[in-house]
Residue frames as qw, qx, qy, qz and C-alpha x, y, z in Angstrom:
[[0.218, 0.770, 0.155, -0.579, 13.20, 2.71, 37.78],
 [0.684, 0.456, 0.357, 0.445, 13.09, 2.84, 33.94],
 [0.056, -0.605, 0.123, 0.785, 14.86, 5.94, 32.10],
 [0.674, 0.552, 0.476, -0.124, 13.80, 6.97, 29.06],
 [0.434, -0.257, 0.576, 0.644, 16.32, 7.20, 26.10],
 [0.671, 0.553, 0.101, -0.484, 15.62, 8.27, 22.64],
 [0.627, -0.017, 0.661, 0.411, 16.15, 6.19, 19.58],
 [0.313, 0.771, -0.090, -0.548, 16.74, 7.85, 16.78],
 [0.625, 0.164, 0.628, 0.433, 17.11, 6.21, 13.10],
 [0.045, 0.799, -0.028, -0.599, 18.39, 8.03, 10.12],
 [0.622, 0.779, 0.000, -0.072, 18.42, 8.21, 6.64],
 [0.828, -0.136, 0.133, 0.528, 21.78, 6.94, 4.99],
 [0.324, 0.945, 0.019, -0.046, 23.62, 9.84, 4.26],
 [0.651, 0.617, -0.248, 0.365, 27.05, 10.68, 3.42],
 [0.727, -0.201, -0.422, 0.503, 30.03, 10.92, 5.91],
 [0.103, 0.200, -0.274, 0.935, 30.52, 14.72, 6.85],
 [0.523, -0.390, -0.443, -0.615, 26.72, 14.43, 7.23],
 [0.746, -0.349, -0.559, 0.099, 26.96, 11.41, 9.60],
 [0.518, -0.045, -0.463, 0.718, 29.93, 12.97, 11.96],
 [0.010, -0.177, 0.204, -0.963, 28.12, 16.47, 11.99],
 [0.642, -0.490, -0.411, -0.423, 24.72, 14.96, 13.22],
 [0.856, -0.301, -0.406, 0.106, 26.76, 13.22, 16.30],
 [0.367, 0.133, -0.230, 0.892, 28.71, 15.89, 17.01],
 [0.376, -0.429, -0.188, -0.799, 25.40, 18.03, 17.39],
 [0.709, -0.456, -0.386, -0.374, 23.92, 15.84, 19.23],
 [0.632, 0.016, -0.379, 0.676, 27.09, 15.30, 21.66],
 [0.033, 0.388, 0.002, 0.921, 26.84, 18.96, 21.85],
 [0.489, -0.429, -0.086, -0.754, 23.64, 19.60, 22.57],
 [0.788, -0.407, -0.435, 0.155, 23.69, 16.35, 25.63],
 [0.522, 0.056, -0.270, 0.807, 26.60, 18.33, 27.08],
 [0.120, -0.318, -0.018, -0.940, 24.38, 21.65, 27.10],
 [0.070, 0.221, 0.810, -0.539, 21.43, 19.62, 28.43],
 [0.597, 0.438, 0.202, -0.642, 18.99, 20.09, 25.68],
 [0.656, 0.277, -0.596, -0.370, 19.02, 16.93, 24.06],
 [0.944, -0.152, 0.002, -0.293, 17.88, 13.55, 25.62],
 [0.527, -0.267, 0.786, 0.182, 20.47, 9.97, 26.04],
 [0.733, 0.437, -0.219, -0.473, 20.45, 8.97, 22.46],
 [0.571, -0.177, 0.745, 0.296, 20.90, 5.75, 20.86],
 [0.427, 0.591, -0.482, -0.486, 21.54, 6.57, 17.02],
 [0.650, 0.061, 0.702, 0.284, 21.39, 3.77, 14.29],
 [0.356, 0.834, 0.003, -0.422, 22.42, 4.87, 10.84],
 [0.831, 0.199, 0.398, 0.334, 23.87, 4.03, 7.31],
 [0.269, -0.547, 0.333, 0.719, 26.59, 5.46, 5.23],
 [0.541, 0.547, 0.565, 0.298, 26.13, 6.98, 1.15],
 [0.727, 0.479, -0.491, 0.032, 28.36, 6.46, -0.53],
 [0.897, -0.275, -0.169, 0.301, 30.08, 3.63, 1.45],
 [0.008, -0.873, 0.369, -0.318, 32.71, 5.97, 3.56],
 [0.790, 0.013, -0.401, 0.464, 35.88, 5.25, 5.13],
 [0.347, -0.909, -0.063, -0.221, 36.26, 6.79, 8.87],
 [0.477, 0.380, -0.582, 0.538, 39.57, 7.61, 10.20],
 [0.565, -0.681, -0.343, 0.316, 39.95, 8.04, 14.15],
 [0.234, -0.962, -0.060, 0.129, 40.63, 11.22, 15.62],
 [0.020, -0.885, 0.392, 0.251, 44.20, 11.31, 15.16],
 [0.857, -0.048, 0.481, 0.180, 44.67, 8.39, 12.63],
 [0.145, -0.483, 0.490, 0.711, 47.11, 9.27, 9.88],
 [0.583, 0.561, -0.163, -0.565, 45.74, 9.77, 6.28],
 [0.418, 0.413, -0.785, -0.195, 48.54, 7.67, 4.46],
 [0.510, -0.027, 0.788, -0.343, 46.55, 4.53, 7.00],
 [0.641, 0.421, 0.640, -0.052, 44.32, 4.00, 3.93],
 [0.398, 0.022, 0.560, 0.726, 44.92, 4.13, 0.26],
 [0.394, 0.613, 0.194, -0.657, 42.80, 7.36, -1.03],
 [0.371, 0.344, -0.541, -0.672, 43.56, 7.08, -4.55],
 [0.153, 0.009, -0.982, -0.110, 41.71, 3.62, -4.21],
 [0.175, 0.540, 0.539, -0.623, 38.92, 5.32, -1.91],
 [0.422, 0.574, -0.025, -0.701, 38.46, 7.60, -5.39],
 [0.020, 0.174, -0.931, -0.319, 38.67, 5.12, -7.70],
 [0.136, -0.357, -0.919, -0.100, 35.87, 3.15, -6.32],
 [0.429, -0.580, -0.340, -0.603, 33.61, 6.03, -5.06],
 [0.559, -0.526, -0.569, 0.296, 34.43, 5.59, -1.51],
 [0.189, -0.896, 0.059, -0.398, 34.00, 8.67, 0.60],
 [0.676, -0.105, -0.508, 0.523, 36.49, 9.34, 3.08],
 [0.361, -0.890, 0.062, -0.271, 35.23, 11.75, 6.87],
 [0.321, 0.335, -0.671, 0.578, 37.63, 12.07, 9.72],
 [0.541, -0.539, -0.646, -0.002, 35.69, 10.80, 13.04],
 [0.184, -0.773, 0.392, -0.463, 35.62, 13.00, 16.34],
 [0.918, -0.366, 0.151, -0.004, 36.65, 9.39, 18.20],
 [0.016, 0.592, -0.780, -0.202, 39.85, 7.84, 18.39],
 [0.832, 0.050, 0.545, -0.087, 40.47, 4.53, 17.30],
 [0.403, -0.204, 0.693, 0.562, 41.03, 3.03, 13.80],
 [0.267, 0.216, -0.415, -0.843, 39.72, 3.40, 10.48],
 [0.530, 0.318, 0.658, -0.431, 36.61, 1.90, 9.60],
 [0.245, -0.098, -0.737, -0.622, 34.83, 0.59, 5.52],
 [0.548, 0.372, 0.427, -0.615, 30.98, 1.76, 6.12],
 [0.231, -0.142, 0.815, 0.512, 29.21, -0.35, 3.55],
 [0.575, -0.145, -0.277, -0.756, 25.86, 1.13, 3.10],
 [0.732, -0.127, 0.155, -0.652, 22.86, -0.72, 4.75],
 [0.932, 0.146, -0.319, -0.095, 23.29, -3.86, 3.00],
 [0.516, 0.584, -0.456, 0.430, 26.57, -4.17, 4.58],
 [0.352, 0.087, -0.461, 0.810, 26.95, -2.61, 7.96],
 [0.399, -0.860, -0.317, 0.016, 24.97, -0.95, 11.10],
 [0.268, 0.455, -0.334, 0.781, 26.35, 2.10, 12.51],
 [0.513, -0.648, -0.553, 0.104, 25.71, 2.79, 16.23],
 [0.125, 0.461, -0.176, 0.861, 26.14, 6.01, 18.26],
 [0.546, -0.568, -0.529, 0.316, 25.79, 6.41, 21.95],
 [0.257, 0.529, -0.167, 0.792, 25.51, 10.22, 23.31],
 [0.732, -0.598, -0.324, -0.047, 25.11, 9.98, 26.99],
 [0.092, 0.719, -0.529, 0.442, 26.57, 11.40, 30.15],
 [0.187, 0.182, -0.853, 0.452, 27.63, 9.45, 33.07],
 [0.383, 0.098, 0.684, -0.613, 24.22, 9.73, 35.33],
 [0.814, 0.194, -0.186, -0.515, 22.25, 8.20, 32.03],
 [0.800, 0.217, -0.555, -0.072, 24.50, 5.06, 32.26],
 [0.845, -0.424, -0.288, 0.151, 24.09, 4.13, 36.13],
 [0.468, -0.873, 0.106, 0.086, 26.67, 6.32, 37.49],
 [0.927, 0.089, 0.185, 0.312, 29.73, 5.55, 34.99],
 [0.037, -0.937, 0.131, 0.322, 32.10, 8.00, 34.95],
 [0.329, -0.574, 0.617, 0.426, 35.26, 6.09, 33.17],
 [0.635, 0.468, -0.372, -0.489, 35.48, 5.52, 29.59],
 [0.132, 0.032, -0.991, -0.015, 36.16, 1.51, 30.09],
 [0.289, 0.293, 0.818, -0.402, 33.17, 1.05, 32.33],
 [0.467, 0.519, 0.049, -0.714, 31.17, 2.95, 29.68],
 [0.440, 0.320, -0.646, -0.535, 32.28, 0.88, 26.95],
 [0.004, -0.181, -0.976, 0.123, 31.58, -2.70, 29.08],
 [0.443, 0.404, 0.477, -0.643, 27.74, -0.90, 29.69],
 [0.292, 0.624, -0.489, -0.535, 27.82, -0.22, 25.96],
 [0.290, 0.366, -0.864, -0.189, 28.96, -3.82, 25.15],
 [0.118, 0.232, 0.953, -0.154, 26.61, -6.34, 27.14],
 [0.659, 0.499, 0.376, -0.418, 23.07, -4.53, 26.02],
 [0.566, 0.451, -0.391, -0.568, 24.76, -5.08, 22.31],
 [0.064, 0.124, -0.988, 0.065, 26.03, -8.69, 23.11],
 [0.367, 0.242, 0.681, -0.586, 22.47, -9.04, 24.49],
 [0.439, 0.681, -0.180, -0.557, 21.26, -8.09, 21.13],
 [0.385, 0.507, -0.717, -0.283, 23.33, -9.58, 18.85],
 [0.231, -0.112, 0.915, -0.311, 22.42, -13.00, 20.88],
 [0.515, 0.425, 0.380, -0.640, 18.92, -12.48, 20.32],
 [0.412, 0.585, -0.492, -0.496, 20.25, -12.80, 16.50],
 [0.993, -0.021, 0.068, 0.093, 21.39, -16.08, 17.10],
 [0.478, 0.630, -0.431, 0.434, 25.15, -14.59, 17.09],
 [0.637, -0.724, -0.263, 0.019, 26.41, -16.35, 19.92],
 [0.152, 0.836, -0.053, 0.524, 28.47, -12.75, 20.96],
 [0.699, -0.346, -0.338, 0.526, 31.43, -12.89, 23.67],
 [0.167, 0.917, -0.117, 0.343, 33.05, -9.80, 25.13],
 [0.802, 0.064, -0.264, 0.533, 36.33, -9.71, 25.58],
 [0.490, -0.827, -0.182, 0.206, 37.28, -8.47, 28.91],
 [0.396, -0.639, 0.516, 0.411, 41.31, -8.57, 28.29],
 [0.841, 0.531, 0.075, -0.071, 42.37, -8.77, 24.93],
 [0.812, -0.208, 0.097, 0.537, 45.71, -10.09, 24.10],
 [0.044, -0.923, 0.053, 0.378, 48.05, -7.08, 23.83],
 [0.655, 0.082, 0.447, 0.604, 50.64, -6.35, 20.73],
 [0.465, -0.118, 0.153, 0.864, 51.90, -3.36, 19.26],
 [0.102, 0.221, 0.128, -0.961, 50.92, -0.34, 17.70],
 [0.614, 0.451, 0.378, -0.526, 47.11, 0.56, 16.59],
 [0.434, 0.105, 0.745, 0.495, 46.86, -1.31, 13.26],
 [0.092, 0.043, -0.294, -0.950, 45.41, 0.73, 10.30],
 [0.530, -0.188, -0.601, -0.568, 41.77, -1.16, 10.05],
 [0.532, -0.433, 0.178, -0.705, 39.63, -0.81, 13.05],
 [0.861, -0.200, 0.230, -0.407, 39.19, -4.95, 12.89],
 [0.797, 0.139, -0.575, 0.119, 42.29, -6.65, 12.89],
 [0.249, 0.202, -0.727, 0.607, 42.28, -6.07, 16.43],
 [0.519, -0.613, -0.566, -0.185, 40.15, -6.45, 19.39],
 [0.040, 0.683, -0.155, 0.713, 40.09, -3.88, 21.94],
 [0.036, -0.177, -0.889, 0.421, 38.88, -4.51, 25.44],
 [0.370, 0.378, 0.648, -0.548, 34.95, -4.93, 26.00],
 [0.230, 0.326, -0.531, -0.747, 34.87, -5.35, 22.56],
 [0.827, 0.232, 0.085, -0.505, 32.84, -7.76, 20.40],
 [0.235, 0.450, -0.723, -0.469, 33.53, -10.84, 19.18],
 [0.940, 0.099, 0.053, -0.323, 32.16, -14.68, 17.76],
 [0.918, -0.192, 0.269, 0.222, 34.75, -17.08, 18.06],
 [0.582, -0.471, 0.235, 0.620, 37.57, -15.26, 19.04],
 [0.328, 0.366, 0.404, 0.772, 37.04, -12.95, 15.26],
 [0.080, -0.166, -0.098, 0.978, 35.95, -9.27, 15.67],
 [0.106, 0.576, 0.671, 0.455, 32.43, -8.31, 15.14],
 [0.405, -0.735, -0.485, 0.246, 32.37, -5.15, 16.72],
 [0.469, 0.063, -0.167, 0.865, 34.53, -2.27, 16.65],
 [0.131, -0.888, -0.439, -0.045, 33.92, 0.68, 18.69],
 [0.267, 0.357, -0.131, 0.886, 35.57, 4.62, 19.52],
 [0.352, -0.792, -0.483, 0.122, 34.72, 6.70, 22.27],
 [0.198, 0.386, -0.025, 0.901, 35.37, 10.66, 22.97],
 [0.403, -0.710, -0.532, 0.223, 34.42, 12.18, 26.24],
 [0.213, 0.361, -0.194, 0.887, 34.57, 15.49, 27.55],
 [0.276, -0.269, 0.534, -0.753, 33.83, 15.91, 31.08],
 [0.571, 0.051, 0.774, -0.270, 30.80, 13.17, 32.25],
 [0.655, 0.658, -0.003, -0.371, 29.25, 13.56, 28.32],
 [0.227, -0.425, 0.709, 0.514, 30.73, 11.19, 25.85],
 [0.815, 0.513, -0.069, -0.261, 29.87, 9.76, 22.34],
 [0.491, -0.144, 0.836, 0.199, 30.74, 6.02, 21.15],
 [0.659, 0.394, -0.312, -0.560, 30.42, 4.81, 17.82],
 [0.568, -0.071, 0.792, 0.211, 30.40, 1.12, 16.89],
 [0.424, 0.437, -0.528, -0.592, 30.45, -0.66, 13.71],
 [0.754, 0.153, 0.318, -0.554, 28.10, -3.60, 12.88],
 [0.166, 0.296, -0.724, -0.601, 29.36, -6.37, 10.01],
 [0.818, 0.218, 0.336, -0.413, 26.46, -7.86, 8.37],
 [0.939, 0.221, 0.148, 0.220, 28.53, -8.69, 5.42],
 [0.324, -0.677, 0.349, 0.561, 31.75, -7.80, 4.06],
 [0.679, 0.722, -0.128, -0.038, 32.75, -6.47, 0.27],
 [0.713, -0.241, 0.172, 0.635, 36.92, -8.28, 0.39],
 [0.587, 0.518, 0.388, 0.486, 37.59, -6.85, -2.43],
 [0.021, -0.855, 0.003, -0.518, 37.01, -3.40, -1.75],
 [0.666, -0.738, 0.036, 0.102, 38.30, -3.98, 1.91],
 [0.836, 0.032, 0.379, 0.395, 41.45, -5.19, 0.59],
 [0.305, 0.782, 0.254, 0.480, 41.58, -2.17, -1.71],
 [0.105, -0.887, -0.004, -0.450, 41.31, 0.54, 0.97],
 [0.655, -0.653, 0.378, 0.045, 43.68, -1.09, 3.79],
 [0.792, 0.520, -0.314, -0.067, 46.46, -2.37, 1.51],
 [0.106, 0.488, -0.718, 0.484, 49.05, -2.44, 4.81],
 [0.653, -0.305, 0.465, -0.514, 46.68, -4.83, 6.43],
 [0.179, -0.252, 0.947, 0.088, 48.29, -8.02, 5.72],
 [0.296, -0.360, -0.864, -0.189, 44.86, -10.42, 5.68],
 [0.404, -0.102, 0.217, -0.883, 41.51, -7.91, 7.08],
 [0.751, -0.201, -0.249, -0.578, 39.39, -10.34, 6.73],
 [0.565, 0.032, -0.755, 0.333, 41.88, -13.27, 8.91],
 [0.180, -0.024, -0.705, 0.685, 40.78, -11.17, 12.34],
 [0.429, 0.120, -0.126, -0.886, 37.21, -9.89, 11.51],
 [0.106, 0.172, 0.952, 0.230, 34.39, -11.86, 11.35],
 [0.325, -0.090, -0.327, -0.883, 30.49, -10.77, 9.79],
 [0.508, 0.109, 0.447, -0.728, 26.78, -11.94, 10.60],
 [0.884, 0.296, -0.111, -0.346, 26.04, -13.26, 7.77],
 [0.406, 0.370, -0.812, 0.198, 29.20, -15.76, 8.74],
 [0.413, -0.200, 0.541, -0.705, 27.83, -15.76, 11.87],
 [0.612, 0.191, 0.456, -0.618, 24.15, -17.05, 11.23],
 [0.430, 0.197, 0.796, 0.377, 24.66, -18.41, 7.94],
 [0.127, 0.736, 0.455, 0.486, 22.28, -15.27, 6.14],
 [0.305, 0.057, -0.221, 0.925, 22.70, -12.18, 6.14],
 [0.065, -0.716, -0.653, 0.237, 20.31, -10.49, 8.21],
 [0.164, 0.698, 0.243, 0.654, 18.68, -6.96, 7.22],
 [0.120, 0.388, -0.239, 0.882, 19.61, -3.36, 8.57],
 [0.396, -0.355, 0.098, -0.841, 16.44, -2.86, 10.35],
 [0.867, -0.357, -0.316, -0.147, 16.01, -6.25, 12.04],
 [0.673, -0.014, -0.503, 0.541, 19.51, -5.77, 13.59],
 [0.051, -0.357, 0.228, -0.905, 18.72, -2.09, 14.57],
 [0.681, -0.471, -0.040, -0.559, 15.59, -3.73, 16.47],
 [0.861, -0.312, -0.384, 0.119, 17.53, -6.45, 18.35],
 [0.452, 0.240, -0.252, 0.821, 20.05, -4.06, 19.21],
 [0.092, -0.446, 0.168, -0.874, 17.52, -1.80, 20.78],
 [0.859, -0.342, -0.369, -0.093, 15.61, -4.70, 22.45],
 [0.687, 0.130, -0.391, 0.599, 19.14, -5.31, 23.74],
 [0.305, 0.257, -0.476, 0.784, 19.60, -2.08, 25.80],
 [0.550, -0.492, 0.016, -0.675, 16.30, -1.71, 27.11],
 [0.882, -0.143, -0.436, -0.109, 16.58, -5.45, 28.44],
 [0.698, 0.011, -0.424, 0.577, 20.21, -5.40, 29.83],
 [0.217, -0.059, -0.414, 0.882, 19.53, -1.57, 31.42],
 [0.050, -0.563, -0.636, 0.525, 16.18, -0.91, 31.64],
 [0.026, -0.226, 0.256, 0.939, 15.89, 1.56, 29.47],
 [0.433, 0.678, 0.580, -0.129, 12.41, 2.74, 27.59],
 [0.404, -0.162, 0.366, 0.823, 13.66, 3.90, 24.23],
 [0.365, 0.652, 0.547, -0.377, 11.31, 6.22, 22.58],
 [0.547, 0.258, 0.310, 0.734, 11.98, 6.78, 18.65],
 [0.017, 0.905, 0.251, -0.343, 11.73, 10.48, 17.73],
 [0.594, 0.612, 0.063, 0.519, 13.76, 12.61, 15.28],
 [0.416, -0.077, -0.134, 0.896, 16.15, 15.67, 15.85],
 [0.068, -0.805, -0.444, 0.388, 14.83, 18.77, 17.52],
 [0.384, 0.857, 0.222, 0.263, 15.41, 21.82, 15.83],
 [0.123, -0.936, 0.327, 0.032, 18.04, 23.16, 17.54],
 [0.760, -0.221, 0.583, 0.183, 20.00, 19.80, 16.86],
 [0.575, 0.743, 0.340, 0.042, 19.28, 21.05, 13.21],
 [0.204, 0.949, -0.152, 0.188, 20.91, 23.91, 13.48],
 [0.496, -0.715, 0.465, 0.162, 23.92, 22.81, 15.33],
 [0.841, 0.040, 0.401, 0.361, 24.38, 19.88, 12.86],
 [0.451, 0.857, 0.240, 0.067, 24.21, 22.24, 10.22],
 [0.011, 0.953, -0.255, 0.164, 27.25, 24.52, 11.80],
 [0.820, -0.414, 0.350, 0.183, 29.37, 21.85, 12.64]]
């Protein structure tokens, strides 16, 4: 039996913007008047996302203002994150409860569902995209989202190309992931200054494939990707009006 999902693409916008769209929409799955979404979207001005309860002093602000980087605070946990506009980076967002993803109820199994339709995807690219069941364990959460690898993460020979958060509340949760098409060092380097060598555990697409593919060909293999691996029939559409108004009041 197919299910039908919506896909929803969005205008880059700025970072309180981004969080209070996905929060809405969270919301409004939880309430049961909003669809399974799969969100793709870009950041402007390039923003830096903390996790849910990642300390400020993780990334150098006075560098963030310097260069014009915005800086939101995610509702996920995880690490921080350098959105690089379109050229740069895909954002993803999953808001879905347990009976839209096959009867998953635990926030691992969600992320592995989560992680083979993007591997599936990202394959399609010609990225040839492992997930990593067990990843080797070592101290505390590092300040930059990708000098580690989580479990059911992403990666291309054994480097990060993935990074995802997740936030549940009762079967209803929202994931974000993060996409590298390419990477600015420089500015990385800048905004993580306690991360020894960000780019030593991290690897990008356009490393990957040798060119750096565009925003809107990855957002279509990516959505190829979950209809293929679950079945899904994704149907684009925009935010409903009461998704308006929630984003709005977030």
């Amino acid at each position: 039996m197919t299910r039908a999902w919506r896909l929803l693409l969005t205008e880059p916008a700025d970072g309180a913007t981004n969080m209070a769209v996905d929060e809405a929409l969270w919301r409004a799955r939880q309430a049961g008047t909003s669809p399974p979404t799969l969100r793709f979207f870009a950041w402007a001005p390039p923003t830096v996302s903390l996790g849910y309860g990642q300390p400020l002093d993780d990334v150098d602000t006075a560098a963030c203002r310097a260069l014009g980087v915005g800086l939101v605070r995610r509702p996920t946990g995880g690490s921080a994150i350098y959105h690089d506009g379109p050229e740069r980076e895909l954002t993803y967002s999953v808001t879905a409860t347990a009976d839209d993803v096959d009867g998953i109820s635990d926030l691992l199994g969600t992320y592995r569902w989560i992680a083979l339709a993007l591997r599936r995807g990202l394959r399609s690219l010609g990225a040839p995209a492992e997930v990593v069941a067990v990843p080797e364990s070592g101290g505390p959460a590092p300040a930059f989202c990708f000098a580690r690898t989580g479990r059911w993460e992403i990666e291309v020979d054994g480097r990060k190309l993935v990074g995802s958060a997740q936030r549940r509340q009762g079967p209803c949760f929202l994931q974000y992931g993060s996409v590298l098409l390419g990477v600015d060092e420089p500015r990385l380097r800048a905004v993580f200054p306690t991360t020894a060598d960000p780019l030593a555990t991290m690897t990008t697409l356009e490393a990957v494939l040798g060119h750096r593919p565009k925003f809107d060909e990855v957002a279509a293999a990516l959505a190829r990707g979950f209809e293929e691996e679950h079945g899904l029939v994704l149907r684009p559409g925009g935010l409903t009006a009461g998704e308006e108004v929630l984003s709005r009041g977030v």
